[in-house]
C-alpha positions in Angstrom: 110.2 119.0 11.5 107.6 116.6 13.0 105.8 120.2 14.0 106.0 121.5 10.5 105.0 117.7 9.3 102.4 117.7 11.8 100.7 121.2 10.9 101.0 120.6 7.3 99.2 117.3 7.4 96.6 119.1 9.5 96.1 122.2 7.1 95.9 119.3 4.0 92.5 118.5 4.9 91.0 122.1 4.3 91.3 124.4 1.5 92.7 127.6 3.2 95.8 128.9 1.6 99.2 128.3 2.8 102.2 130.2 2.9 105.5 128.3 3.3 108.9 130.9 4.4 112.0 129.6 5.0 115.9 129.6 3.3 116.2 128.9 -0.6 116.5 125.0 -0.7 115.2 124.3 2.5 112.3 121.9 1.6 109.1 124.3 1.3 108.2 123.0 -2.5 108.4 119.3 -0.5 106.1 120.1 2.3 103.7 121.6 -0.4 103.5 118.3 -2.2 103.2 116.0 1.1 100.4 119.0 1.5 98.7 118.6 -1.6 99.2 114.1 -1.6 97.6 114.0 2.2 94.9 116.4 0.7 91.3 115.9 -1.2 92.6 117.3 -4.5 95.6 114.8 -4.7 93.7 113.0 -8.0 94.3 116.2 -9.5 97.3 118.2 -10.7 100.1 120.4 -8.8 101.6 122.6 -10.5 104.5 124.8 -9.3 105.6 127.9 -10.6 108.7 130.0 -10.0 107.6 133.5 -9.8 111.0 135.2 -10.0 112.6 133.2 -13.0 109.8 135.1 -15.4 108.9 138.8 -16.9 106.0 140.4 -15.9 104.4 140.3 -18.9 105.0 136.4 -19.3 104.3 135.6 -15.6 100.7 137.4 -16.3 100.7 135.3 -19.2 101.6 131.9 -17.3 99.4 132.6 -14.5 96.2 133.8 -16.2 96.7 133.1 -19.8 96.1 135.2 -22.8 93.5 135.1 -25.8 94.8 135.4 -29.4 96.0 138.7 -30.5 96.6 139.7 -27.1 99.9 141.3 -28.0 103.2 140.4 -30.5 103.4 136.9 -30.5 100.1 135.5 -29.2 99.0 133.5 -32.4 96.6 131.3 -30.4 95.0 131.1 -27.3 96.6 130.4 -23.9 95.4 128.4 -20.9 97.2 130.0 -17.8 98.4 127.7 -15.0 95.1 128.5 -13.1 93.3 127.0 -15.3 95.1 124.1 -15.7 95.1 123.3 -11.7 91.9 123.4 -11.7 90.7 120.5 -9.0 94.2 120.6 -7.7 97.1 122.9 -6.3 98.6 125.4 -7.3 102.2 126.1 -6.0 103.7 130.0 -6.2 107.6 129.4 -5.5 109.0 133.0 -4.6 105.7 135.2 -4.6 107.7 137.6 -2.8 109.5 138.3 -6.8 105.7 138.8 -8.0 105.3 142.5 -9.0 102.9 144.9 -7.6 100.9 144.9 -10.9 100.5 141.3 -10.9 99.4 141.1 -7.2 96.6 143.2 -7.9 94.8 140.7 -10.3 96.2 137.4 -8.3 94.3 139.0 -5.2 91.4 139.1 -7.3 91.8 135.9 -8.7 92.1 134.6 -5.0 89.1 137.1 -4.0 86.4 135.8 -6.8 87.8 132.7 -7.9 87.5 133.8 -11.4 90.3 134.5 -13.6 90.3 136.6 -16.5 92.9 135.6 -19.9 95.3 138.9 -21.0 93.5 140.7 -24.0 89.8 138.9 -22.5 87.1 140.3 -21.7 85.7 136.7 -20.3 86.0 135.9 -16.9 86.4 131.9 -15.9 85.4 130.2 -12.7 89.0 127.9 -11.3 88.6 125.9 -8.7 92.4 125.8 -7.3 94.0 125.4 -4.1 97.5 127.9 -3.6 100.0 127.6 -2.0 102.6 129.8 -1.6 106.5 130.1 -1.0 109.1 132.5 -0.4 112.6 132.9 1.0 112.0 136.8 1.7 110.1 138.4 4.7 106.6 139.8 3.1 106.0 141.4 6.5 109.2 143.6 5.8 107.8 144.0 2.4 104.5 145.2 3.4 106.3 147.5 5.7 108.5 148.9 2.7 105.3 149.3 0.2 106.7 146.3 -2.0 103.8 144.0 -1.2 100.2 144.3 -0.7 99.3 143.9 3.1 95.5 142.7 1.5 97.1 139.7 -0.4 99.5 138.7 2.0 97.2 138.4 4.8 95.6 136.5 2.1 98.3 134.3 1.8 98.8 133.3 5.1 96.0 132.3 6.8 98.3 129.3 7.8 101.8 130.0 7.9 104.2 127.3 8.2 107.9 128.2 8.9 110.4 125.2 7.5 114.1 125.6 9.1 117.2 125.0 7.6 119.1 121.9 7.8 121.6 123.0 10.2 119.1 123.4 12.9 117.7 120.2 12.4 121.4 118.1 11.5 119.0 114.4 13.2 117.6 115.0 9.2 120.8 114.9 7.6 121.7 111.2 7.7 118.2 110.3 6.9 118.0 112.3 3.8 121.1 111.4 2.8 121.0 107.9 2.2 117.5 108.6 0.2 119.1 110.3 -2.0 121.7 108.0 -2.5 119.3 105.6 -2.4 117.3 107.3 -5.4 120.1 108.1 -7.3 121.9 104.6 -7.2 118.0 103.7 -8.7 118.2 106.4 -11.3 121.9 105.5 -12.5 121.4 101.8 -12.1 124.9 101.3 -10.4 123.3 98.7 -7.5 123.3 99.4 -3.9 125.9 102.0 -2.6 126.1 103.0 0.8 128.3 105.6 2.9 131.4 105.6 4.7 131.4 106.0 8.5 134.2 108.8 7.5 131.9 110.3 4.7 128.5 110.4 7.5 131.1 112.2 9.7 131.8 114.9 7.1 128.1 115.2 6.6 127.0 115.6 9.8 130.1 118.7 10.2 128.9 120.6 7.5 127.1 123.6 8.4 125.0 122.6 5.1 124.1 126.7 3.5 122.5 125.3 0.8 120.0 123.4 3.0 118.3 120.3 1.7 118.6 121.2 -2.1 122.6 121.3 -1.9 122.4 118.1 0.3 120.8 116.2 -2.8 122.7 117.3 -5.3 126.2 116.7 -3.0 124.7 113.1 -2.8 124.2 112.4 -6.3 127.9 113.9 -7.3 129.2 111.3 -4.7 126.6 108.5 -6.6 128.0 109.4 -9.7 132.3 109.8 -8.4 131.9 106.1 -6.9 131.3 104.7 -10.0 129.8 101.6 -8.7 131.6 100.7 -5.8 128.9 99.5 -3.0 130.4 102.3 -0.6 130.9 106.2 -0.9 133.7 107.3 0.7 134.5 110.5 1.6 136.6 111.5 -1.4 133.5 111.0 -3.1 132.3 114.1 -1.3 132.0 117.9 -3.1 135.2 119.8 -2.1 133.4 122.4 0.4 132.4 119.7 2.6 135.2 118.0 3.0 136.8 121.8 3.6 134.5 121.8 6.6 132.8 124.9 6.0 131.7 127.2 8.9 130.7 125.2 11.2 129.8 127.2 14.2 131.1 126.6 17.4 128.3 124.7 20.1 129.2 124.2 23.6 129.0 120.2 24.0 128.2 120.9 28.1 125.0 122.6 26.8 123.7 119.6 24.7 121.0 117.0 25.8 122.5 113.7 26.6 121.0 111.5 23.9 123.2 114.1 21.7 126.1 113.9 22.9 125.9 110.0 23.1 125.5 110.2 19.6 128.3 112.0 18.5 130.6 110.0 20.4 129.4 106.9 19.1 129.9 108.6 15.8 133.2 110.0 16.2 134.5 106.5 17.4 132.6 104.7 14.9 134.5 107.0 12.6 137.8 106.6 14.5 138.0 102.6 14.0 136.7 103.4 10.2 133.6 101.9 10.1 134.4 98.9 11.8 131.3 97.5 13.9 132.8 95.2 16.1 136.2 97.6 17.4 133.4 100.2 17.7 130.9 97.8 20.4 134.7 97.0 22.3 135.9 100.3 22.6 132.4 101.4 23.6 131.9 98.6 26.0 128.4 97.5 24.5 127.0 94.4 22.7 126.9 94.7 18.8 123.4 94.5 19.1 123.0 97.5 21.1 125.7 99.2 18.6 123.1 98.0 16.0 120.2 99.3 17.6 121.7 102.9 17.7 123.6 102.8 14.3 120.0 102.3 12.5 118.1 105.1 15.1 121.2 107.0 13.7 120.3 106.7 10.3 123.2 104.4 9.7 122.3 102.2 7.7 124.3 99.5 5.7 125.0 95.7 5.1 125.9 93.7 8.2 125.5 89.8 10.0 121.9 90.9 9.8 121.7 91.1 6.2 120.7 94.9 5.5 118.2 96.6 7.3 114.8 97.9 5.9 114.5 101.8 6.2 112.6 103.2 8.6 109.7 104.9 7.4 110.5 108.2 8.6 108.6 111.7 8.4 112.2 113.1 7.0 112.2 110.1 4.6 109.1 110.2 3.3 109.9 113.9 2.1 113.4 112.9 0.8 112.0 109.5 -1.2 
């Protein structure tokens, strides 16, 4: 993730187009905000749209807009989303779902800069930066005729790929106690924080719905404590604390700072959350138990008072 930060921050400062690929929910409509904030258009709007959730005829429509008369229901005249993000960004969530008959006139919106209303025989000058996302492989679309080659090239003059959350589980904790975070703000039920049991069962799941199931399995659990200042891991959705399929990893084959956190985990987890039988049985100082609890992403209320965050690249996308 501090690669995909890293390139995205990078690409901000230009115009060029982007195109984001990775799993449904795995973050790509984040990075293209932290894209558009870090860039010069960040005074102006960002507007995503989701290009499968809409008809051809209406995603023309959105996208371009339409003059009165255009066709059965156009009383008045329509600004397209174009338009409207003009000096800003314009996001395309799933422009793998556009049709080929809508591809033609988004290349040549993207060619000339100029886009022309449905029913119009006008063109007008947009100044917008795109940005594009899809779950699907457009290069196995090209191949199969069900995307033009000229606008995904297009597309993708940087291409960033952003993985799932199970191949980057050092995110989970961190993005889980923003959300919780957020939504203990949103439901105003004070300061909440999660069981060393519940972080266990977080860090097991295999996590399919990525990022966006993550979230909501975070603000279920908000919303099941009803107030108490600790989630437990009743609290959690049902298919996490099932387990999933988690698939199987061969511990010998980890990196040693791994496997030093899982087992500081697991017997943090073991004695229930308890601090002080965790530094004992692990033979260090609680200040050195501390120390790796917070680099964890463990965070909660001790002798200490509670800690501040850390400002992380993971939590800056999750707050």
């Amino acid at each position: 993730m501090r690669r995909v930060l890293g390139l995205a921050e990078r690409v901000a400062t230009v115009d060029a187009p982007v195109l984001l690929t990775g799993e449904s929910g795995s973050g790509k409509e984040r990075i293209a905000r932290h894209i558009h904030a870090l860039s010069p258009r960040s005074a102006g709007p960002s507007i995503p749209v989701n290009c499968g959730a809409l008809p051809e005829t209406l995603l023309e429509s959105e996208l371009f807009g339409h003059v009165k008369g255009a066709f059965t229901g156009a009383d008045r005249d329509h600004q397209g989303l174009f338009e409207a993000a003009t000096g800003g960004t314009l996001l395309l969530d799933e422009v793998g779902e556009i049709p080929l008959s809508v591809q033609v006139k988004l290349l040549r919106v993207l060619q000339d800069r100029e886009v022309r209303r449905v029913g119009s025989a006008k063109s007008r000058r947009v100044d917008v930066r795109i940005i594009a996302a899809t779950n699907r492989d457009l290069g196995e679309m090209v191949r199969a005729r069900e995307f033009r080659k000229d606008l995904y090239y297009r597309l993708k003059v940087v291409s960033i790929e952003v993985p799932p959350l199970r191949e980057r589980r050092e995110d989970v904790l961190p993005l889980a106690h923003a959300f919780v975070r957020r939504n203990c703000t949103r439901y105003h039920c004070g300061p909440c924080s999660l069981s060393a049991r519940a972080l266990d069962r977080l860090l097991e799941y295999p996590w399919p719905g990525n990022v966006r199931e993550l979230e909501h399995a975070m603000e279920r659990a908000v919303v099941l404590a009803e107030g108490k200042p600790r989630i437990e891991e009743g609290d959690l959705p049902p298919e996490i604390l099932a387990g999933g399929e988690v698939p199987l990893v061969d511990e010998t084959l980890l990196p040693l700072a791994e496997l030093e956190r899982r087992h500081v985990l697991r017997v943090l987890a073991h004695h229930g959350g308890s601090r002080k039988e965790t530094a004992k049985t692990l033979g260090i100082g609680a200040n050195t138990l501390w120390r790796k609890l917070r680099a964890y992403g463990v965070i909660g209320d001790d002798e200490r008072g509670r800690p501040r965050p850390r400002r992380t690249l993971t939590g800056t996308l999750g707050s």
